[in-house]
C-alpha positions as CSV (number, residue, x, y, z in Angstrom):
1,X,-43.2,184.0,-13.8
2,X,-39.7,184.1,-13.6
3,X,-37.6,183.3,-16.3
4,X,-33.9,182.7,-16.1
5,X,-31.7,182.0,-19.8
6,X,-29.0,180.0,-19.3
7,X,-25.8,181.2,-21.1
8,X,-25.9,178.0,-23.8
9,X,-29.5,179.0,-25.1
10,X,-28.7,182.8,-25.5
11,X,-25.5,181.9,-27.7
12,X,-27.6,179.0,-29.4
13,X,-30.5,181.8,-29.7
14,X,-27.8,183.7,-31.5
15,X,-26.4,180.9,-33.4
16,X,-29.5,179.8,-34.7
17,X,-31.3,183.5,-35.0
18,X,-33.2,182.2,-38.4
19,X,-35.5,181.2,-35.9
20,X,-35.7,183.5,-32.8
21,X,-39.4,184.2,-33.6
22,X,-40.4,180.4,-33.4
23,X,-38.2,180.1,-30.3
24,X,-40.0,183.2,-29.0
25,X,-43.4,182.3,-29.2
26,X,-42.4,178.9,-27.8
27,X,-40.9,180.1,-25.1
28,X,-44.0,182.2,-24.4
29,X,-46.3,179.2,-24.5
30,X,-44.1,177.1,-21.9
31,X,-44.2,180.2,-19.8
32,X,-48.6,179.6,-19.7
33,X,-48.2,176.2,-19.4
34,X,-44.7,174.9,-18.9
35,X,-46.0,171.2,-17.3
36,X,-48.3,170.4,-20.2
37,X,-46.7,171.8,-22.9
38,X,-43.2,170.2,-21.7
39,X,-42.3,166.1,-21.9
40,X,-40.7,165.3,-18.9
41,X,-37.0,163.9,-19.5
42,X,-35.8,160.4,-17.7
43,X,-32.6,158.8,-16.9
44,X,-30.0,161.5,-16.5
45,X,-31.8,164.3,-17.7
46,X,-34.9,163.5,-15.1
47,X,-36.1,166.7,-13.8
48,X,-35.7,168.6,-17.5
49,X,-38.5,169.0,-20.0
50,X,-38.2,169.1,-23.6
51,X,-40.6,170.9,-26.0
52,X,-40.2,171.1,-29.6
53,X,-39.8,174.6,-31.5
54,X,-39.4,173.3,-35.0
55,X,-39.7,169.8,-36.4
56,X,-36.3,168.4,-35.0
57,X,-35.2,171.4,-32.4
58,X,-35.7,171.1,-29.4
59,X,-35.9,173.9,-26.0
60,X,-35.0,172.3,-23.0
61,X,-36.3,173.7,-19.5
62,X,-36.6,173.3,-15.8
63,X,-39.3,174.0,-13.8
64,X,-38.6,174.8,-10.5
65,X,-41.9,173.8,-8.6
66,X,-42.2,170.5,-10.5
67,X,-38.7,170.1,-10.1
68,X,-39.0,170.8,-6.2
69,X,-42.4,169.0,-5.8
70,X,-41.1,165.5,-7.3
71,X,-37.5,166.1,-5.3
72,X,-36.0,166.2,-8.5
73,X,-34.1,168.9,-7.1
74,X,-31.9,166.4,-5.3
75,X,-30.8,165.1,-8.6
76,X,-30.7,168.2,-10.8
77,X,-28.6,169.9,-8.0
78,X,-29.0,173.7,-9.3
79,X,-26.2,176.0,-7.9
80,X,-28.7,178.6,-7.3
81,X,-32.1,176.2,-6.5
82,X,-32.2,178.2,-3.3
83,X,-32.3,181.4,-4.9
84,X,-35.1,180.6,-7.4
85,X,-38.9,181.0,-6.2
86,X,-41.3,178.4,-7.1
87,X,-43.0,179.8,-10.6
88,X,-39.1,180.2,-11.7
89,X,-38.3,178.4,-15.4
90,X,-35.2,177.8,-16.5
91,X,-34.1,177.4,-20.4
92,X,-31.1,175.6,-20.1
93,X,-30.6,174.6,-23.7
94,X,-31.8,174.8,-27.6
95,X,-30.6,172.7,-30.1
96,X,-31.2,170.3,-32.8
97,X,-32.4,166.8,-31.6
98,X,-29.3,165.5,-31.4
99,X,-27.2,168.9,-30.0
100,X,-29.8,169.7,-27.5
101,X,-28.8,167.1,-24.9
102,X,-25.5,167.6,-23.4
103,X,-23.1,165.7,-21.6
C-alpha cells in the first residue's frame, strides 16, 4: 500500500496532536480496508471518502483504484493521478465535521 499525506493533514496532524494516536490507528485501519471502512462522498466531493476518527472528526481520503475504477478520476482531476499505482491512498484532509470539507 502506498500512502501519500497531503500537506493540510500533516499540519492538521500537528494542529490537533491530542489525538495523533486515534488518527494513527485509523489511518492504519483504512490502509486494510480503505472501501469498507470509508463512506463514499457525493456532489463535489464524489470520489473522496470520509471515515470518522473521533465522534465529530473526520479523515478524508482518496482511493486511487476506486477512484480510477468508477472514472472518478475524471472529476477529482489529481495533478499526480498518473504517477500513483493503483493500491495508492491519499489523506487529503482531517478535521472537525465542519473544517474537514474544504472549498
Amino acid at each position: 500500500m502506498n500512502l501519500v499525506f497531503s500537506d493540510d493533514f500533516v499540519a492538521s496532524l500537528k494542529k490537533h496532536s491530542a489525538i495523533k494516536e486515534a488518527v494513527r490507528k485509523k489511518v492504519n485501519m483504512i490502509c486494510e480496508s480503505p472501501v469498507t471502512l470509508g463512506e463514499p462522498l457525493k456532489g463535489n466531493f464524489r470520489g473522496f471518502y470520509s471515515c470518522p476518527v473521533k465522534r465529530n472528526f473526520l479523515i478524508i481520503f482518496l482511493y486511487c483504484a476506486t477512484c480510477r475504477k468508477k472514472g472518478d478520476d475524471a472529476i477529482v482531476l489529481c495533478a499526480d493521478c498518473p504517477d500513483c499505482l493503483d493500491d495508492t491512498i491519499k489523506f487529503i484532509a482531517l478535521g472537525p465535521h465542519d473544517k474537514a470539507y474544504w472549498g
